[in-house]
C-alpha positions in Angstrom: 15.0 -38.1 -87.5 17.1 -34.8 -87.7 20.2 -35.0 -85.7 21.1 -33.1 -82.7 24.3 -31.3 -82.7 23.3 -28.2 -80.3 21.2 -29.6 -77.4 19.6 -26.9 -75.5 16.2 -28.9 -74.1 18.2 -29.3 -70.2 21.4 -29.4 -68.7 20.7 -33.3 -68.3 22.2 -34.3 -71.4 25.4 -33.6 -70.6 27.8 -36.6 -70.7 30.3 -37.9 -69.0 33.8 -36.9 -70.6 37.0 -39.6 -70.8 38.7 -37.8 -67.7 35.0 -38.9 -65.4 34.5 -41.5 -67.2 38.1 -42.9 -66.8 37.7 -42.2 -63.0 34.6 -44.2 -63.7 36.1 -47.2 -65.0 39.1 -47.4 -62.2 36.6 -46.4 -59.1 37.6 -48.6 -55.9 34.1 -50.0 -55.3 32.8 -51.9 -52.2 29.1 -52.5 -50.9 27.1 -49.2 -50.7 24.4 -50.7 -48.2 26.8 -52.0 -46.0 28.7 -48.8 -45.7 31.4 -50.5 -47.7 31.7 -48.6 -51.0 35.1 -46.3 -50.1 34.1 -44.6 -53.1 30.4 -43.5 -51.9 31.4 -42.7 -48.5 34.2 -40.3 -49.5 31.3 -38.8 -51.5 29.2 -38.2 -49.1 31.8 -37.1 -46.5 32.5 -34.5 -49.3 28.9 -33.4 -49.9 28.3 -32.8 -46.1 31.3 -30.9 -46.0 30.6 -28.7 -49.0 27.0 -28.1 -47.4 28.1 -27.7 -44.0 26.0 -30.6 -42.8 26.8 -33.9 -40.3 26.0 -36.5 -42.8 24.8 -36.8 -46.2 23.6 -39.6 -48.3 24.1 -40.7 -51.9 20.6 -41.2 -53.9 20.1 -42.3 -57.5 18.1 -39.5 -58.2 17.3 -35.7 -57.2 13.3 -36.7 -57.1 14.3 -39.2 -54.7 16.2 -36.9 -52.7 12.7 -34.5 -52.7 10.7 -37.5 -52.1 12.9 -38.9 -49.0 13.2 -35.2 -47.9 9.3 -34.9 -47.7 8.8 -38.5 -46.2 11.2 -37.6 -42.7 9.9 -34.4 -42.4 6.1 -34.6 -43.1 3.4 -36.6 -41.7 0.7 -37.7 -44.2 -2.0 -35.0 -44.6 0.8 -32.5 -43.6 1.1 -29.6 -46.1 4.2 -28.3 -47.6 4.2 -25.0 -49.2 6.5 -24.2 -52.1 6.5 -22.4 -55.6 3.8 -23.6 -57.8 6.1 -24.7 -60.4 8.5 -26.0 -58.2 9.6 -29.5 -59.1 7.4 -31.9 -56.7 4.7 -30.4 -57.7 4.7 -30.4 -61.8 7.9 -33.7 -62.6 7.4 -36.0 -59.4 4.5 -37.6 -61.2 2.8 -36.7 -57.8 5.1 -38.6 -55.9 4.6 -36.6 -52.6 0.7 -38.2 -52.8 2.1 -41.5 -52.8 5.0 -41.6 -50.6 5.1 -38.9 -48.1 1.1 -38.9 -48.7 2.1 -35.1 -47.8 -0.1 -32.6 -49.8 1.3 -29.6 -51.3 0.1 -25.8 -51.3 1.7 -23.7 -54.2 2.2 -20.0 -54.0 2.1 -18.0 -57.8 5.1 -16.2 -58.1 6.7 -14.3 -61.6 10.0 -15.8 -60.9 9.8 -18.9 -58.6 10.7 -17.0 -55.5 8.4 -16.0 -52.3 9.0 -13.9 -49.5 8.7 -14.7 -46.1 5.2 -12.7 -45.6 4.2 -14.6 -48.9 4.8 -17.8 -47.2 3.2 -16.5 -43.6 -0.4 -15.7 -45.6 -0.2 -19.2 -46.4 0.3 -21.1 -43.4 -2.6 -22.9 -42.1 -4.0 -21.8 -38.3 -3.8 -25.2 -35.7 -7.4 -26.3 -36.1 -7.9 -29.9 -36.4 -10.1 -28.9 -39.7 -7.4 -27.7 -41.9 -4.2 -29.5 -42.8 -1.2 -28.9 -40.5 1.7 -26.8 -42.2 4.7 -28.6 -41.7 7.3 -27.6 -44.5 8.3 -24.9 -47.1 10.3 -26.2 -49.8 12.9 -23.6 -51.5 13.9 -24.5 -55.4 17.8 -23.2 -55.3 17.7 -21.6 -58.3 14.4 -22.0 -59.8 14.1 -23.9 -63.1 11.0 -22.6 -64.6 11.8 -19.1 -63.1 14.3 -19.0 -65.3 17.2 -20.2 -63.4 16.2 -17.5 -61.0 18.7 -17.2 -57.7 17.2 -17.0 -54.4 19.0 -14.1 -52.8 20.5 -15.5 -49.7 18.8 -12.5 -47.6 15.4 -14.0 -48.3 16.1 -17.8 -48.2 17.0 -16.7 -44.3 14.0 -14.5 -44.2 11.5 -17.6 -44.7 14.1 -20.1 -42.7 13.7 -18.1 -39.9 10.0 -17.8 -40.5 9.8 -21.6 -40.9 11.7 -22.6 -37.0 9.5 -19.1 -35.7 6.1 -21.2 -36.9 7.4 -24.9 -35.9 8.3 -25.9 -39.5 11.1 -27.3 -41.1 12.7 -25.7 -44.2 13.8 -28.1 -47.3 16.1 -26.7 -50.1 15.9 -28.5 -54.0 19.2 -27.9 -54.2 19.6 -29.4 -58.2 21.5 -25.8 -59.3 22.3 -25.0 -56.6 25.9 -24.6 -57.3 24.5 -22.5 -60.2 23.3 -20.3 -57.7 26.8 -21.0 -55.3 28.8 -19.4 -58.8 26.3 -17.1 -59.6 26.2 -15.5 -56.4 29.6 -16.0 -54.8 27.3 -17.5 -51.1 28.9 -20.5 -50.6 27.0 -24.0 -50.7 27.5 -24.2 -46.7 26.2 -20.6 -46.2 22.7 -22.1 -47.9 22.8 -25.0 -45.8 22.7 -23.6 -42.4 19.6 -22.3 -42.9 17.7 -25.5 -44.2 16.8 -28.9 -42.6 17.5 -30.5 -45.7 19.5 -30.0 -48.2 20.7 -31.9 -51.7 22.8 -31.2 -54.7 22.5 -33.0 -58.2 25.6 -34.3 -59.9 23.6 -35.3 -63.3 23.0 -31.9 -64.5 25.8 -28.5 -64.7 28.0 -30.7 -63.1 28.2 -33.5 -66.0 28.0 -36.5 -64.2 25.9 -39.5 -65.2 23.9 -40.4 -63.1 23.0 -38.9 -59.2 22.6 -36.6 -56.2 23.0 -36.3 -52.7 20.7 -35.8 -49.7 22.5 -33.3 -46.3 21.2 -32.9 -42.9 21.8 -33.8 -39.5 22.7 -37.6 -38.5 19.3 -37.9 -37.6 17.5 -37.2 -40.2 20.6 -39.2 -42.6 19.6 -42.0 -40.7 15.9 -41.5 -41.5 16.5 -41.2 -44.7 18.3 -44.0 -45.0 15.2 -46.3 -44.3 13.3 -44.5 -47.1 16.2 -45.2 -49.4 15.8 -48.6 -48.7 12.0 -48.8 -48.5 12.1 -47.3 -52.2 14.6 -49.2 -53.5 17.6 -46.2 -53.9 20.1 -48.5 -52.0 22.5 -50.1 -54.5 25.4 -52.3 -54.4 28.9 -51.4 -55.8 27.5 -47.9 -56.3 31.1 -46.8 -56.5 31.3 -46.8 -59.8 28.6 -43.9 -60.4 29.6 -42.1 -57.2 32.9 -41.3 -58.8 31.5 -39.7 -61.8 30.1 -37.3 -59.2 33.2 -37.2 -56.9 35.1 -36.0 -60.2 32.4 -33.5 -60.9 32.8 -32.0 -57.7 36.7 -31.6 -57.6 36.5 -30.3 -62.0 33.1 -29.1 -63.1 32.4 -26.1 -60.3 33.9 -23.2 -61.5 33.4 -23.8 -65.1 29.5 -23.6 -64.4 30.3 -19.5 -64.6 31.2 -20.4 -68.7 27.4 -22.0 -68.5 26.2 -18.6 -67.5 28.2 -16.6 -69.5 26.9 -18.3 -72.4 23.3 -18.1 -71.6 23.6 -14.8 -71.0 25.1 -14.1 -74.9 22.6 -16.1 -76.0 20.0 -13.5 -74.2 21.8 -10.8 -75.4 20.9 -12.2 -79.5 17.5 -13.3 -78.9 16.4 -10.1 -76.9 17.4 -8.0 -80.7 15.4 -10.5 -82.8 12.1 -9.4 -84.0 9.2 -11.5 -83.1 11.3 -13.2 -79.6 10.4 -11.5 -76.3 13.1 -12.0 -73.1 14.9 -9.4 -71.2 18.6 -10.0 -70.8 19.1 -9.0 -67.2 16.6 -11.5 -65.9 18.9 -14.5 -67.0 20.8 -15.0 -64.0 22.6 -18.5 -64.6 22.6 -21.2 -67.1 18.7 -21.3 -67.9 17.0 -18.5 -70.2 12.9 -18.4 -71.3 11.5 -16.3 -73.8 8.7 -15.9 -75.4 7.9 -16.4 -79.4 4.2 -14.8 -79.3 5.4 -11.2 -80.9 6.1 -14.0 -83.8 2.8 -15.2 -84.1 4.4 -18.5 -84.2 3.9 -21.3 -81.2 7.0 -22.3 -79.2 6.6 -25.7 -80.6 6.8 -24.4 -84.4 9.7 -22.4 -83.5 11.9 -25.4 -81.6 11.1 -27.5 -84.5 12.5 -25.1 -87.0 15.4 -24.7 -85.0 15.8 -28.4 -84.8 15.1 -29.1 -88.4 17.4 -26.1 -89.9 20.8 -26.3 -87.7 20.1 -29.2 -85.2 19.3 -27.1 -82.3 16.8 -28.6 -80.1 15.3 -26.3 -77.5 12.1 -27.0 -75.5 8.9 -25.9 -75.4 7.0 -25.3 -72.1 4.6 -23.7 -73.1 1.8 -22.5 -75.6 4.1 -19.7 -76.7 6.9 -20.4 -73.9 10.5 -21.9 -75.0 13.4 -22.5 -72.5 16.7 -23.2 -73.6 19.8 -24.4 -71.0 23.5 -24.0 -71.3 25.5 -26.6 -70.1 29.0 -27.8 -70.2 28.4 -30.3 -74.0 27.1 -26.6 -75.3 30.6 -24.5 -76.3 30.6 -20.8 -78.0 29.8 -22.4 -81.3 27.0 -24.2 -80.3 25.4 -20.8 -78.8 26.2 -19.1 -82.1 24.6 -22.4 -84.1 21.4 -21.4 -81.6 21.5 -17.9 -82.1 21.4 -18.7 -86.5 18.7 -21.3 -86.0 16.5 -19.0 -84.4 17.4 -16.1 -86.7 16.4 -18.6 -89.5 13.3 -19.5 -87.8 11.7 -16.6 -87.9 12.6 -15.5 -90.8 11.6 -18.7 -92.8 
């Protein structure tokens, strides 16, 4: 098996460095379902703040915080419209079937972002025939629009839609501190607008394992019975919830490195023959480009990469690769990507 040294597939395979994962190791712990893990709650005290929310609540798992999200605020046979690559849809292994038993209508869109008179053609009219809207789901940014930002103009364009038509609004908040950087909108600015709200620690930010799930008491306390009902509440979850707690107070700013990087890598890929991507459209951290000009499948082409210089991108397509910055990929890891790809084409 060839060995990895550049790991473009995701921003999830970051690892925890020896300052989180010291922080880790000496983490005062306590019983998370009780309320008695110091370590948890100051998390979660932290997240509300930073999202401008009453209460938020510490999950193993982004999905879970999607799944939870859905469960409070939809009824089963309710409908929830969102982007039709948007994460519950395509990597929840149809989770929102099962647990919410919520159904999901997708709108197409080039970049993973609709407009509010996008969303208003799609929901449903109150007759007991069709399903009842109930929800529209925002992906902050959007991971296979290609770490696309919602501007903050249009997430309060379909918010406002969303109260206007009875609905609740739920943002999929796992960049969305890309977007916070990206953008200069702060994380609470986003929050007013939504009924739910989460951030994922497991990703840009470099921690382990984790996320966390904002909104009003209320629906905290909802969620809380889902968390148990699925199994998400843990015991000394201390431990983990530091790794996140240090990725919150060290890993923020440097996301704008993240970005920086994939937007050098852009720059190289958009003057190779045979690659196809346009350098302005890679907003943050994620970049996807296209290897038909080559003639060669985006599977042929990551496992050239892979095989030559021990870049491993991934594939998402027939003809479709994405490739992720993150904080394990430094300036000569981007210049290892942007030889591997030179090689692969030309080989």
């Amino acid at each position: 098996m060839t060995a990895i040294r550049v790991d473009l597939f995701s921003d999830t395979m970051t690892r925890p460095g020896p300052e989180m994962r010291r922080a880790m190791a000496e983490a005062e712990v306590g019983d998370e379902q009780r309320g008695e893990d110091p370590t948890v709650n100051a998390l979660q005290e932290a997240v509300a703040t930073l999202l401008g929310k009453e209460a938020a609540l510490f999950l193993p798992s982004g999905t879970m915080c999607n799944e939870i999200a859905l469960a409070v605020l939809c009824g089963a046979g309710d409908e929830v419209i969102l982007d039709e690559q948007a994460h519950p849809l395509i990597a929840e292994a149809g989770g929102p079937a099962v647990v919410s038993r919520a159904s999901l209508r997708p709108i197409r869109t080039p970049r993973g972002v609709f407009t509010a008179a996008e969303m208003a053609a799609m929901i449903r009219p109150p007759l007991r025939h069709a399903p009842r809207t109930r929800l529209v789901s925002v992906e902050q940014t959007s991971n296979f629009g290609g770490g696309t930002c919602w501007p903050i103009a249009t997430i309060a364009a379909v918010c406002d839609l969303a109260r206007e038509r009875g609905l609740y609004a739920h943002c999929d908040g796992a960049r969305l501190l890309n977007a916070v950087v990206a953008t200069g909108v702060s994380a609470a600015e986003h929050g007013r607008h939504f009924d739910s709200i989460w951030i994922d620690f497991s990703k840009g930010l470099g921690a382990p394992v984790g996320a966390a799930l904002a909104g009003s008491a209320d629906f905290v306390d909802a969620a809380w019975r889902w968390k148990q009902r699925l199994g998400g509440a843990m015991r000394q979850a201390g431990i983990i919830a530091a790794g996140a707690l240090y990725a919150l107070g060290h890993n923020v700013d440097r996301l704008a490195e993240d970005h920086a990087r994939a937007r050098r890598l852009a720059e190289a890929i958009a003057g190779l023959p045979g690659l196809s991507l346009d350098p302005a459209a890679v907003e943050t951290n994620i970049l996807i480009f296209d290897v038909a000009p080559s003639g060669m499948t985006a599977a042929a082409v990551a496992d050239r990469a892979l095989e030559s210089h021990g870049v491993r991108l991934c594939p998402i397509g027939p003809t479709l690769v994405r490739a992720v910055t993150h904080l394990d990929v430094d300036d000569a890891g981007v210049g290892a990507a942007i030889a591997a790809l030179r090689e692969s084409l030309g080989g």
